[in-house]
MARRO-360227 format. One line per 3 residues: their letters; for each residue z, x, y of N, C-alpha, C. Coordinates in nm, 3 decimals, padded with zeros to 5 digits. Layout:
N
A	Z X Y Z X Y Z X Y | ...
***
This chain:
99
XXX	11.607 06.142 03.801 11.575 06.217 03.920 11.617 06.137 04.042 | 11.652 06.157 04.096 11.722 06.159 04.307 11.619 06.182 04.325 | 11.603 06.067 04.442 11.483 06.098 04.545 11.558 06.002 04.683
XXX	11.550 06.100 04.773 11.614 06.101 04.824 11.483 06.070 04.984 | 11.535 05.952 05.056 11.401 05.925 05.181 11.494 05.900 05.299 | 11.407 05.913 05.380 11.456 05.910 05.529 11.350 05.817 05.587
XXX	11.382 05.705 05.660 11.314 05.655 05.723 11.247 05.693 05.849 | 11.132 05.710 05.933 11.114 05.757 06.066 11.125 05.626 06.166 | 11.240 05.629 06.235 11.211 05.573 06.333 11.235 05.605 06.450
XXX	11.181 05.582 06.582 11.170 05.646 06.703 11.212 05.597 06.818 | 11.287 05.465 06.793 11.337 05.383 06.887 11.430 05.304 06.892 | 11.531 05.219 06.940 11.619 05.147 06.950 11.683 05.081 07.046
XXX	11.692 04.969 07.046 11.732 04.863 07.200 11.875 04.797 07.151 | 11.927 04.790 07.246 12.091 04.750 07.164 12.080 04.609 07.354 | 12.152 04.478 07.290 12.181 04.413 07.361 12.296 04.254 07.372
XXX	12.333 04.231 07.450 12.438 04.113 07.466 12.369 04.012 07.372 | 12.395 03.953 07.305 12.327 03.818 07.217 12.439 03.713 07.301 | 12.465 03.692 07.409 12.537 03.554 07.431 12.448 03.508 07.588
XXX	12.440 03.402 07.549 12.403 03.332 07.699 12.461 03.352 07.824 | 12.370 03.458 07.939 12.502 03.441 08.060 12.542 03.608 08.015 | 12.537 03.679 07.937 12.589 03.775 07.892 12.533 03.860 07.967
XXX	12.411 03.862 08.029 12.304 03.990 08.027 12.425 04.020 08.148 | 12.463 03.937 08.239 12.498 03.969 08.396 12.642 04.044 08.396 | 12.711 04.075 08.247 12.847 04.108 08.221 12.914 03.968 08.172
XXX	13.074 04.042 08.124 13.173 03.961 08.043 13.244 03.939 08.179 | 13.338 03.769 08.164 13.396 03.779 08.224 13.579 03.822 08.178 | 13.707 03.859 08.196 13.801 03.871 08.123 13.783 03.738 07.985
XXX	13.831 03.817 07.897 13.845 03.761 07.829 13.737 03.677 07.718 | 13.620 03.666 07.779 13.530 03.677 07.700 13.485 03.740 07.631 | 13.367 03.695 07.522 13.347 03.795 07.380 13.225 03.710 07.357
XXX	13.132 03.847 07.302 12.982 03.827 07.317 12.978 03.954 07.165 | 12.836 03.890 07.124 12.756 03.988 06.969 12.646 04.078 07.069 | 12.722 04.169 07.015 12.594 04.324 07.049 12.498 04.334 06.958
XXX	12.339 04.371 06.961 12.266 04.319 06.834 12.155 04.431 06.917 | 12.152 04.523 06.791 12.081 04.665 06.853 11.950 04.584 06.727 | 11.807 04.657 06.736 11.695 04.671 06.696 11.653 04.816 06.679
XXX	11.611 04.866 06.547 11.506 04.960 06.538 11.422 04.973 06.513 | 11.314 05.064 06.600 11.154 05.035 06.575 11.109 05.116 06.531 | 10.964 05.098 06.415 10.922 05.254 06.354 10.837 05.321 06.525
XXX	10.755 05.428 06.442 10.716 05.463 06.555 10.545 05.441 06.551 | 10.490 05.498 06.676 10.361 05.422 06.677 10.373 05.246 06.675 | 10.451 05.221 06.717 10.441 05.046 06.690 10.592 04.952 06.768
XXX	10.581 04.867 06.744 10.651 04.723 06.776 10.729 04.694 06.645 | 10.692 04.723 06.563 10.738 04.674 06.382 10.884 04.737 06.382 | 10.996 04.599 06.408 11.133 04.622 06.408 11.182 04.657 06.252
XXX	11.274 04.762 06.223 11.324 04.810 06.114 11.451 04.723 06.036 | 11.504 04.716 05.960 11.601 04.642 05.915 11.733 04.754 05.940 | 11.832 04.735 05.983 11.911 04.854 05.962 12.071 04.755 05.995
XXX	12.159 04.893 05.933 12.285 04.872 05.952 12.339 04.932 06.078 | 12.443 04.879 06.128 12.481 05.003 06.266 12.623 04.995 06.257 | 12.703 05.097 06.302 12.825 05.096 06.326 12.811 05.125 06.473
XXX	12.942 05.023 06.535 12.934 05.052 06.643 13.045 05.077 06.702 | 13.056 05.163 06.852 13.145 05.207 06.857 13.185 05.190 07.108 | 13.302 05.206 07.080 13.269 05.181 07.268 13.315 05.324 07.350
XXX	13.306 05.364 07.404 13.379 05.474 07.491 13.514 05.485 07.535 | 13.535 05.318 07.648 13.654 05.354 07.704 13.720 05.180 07.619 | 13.829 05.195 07.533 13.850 05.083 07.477 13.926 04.972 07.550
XXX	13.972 05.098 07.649 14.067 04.997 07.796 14.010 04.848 07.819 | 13.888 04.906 07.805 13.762 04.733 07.902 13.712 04.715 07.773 | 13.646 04.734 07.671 13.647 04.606 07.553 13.688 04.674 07.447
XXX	13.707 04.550 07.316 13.693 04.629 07.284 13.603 04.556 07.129 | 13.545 04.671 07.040 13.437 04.628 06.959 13.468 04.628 06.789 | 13.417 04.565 06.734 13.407 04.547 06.577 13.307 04.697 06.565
XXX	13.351 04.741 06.438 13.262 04.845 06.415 13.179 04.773 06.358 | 13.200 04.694 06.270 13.060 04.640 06.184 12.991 04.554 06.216 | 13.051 04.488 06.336 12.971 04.334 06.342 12.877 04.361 06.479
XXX	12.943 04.447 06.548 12.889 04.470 06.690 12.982 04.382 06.772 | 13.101 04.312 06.752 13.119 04.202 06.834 13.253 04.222 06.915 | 13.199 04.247 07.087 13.270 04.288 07.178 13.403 04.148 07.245
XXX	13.487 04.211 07.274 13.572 04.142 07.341 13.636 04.208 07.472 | 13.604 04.146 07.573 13.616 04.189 07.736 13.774 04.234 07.717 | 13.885 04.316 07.774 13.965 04.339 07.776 14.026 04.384 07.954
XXX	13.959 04.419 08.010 14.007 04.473 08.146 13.872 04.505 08.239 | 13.902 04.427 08.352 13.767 04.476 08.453 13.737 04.629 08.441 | 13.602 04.649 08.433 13.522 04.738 08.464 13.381 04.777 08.375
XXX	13.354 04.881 08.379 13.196 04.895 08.276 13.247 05.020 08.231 | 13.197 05.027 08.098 13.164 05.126 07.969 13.074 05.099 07.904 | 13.036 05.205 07.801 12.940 05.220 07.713 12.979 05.215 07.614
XXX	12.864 05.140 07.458 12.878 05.114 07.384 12.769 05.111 07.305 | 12.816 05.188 07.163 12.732 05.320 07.111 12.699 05.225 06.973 | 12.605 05.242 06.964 12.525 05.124 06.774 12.432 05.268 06.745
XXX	12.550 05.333 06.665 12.455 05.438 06.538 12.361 05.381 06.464 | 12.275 05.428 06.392 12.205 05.351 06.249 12.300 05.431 06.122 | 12.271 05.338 06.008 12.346 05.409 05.927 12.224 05.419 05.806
XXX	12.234 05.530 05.734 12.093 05.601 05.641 12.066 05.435 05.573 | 11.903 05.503 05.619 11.866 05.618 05.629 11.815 05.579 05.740 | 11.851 05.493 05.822 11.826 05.475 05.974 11.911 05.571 06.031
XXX	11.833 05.718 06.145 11.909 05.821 06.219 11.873 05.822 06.353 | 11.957 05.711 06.390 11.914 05.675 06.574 12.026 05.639 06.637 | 12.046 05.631 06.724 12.132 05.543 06.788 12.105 05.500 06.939
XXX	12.219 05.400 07.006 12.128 05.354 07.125 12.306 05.306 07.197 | 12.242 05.300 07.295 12.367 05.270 07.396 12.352 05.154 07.443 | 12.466 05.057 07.534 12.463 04.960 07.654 12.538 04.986 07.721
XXX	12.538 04.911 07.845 12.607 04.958 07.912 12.685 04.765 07.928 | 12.868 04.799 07.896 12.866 04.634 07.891 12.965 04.699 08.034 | 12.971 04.555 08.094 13.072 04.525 08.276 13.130 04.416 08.280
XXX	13.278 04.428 08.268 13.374 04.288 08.256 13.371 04.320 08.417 | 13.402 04.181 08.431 13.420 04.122 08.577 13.525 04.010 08.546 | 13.596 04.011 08.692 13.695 03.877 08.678 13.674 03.774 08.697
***
């Protein structure tokens, strides 16, 4: 028998893991994106996989699997960390190369 589960979770924070990162990339720099999911009713972070993905690839650009961005051209875009099952969330950032 298949049995088949879905996890509930209700939340997700996606962010720069590099020192200096929070303020933007500068060219040419490269920083780990590292999203979190939370159940709900609570703080209790989930284990999950994410693929991730960016908007405009002009200004970085990203590993699907690792999360790991590389600055490519001044400006800001968004950058998208799905969950993958039976995590069904996803979460955005917003990354900003500067020169």
């Amino acid at each position: 028998m298949l049995v088949l589960t879905r996890l509930l979770v209700c939340s997700a924070t996606v962010a720069l893991a590099a020192c200096g990162a929070a303020n933007g990339l500068g060219l040419g720099d490269s920083a780990r994106l590292v999203a979190m999911a939370y159940r709900c009713l609570g703080t209790i972070p989930v284990a999950a996989t994410w693929q991730w993905s960016v908007l405009d690839t002009s200004i970085v650009r990203v590993d699907a699997a690792s999360g790991w961005v590389v600055a490519r051209r001044e400006g800001e875009t968004q950058v998208v960390a799905r969950g993958a099952a039976p995590i069904s969330v996803s979460t955005t950032a917003r990354v900003t190369v500067r020169r």
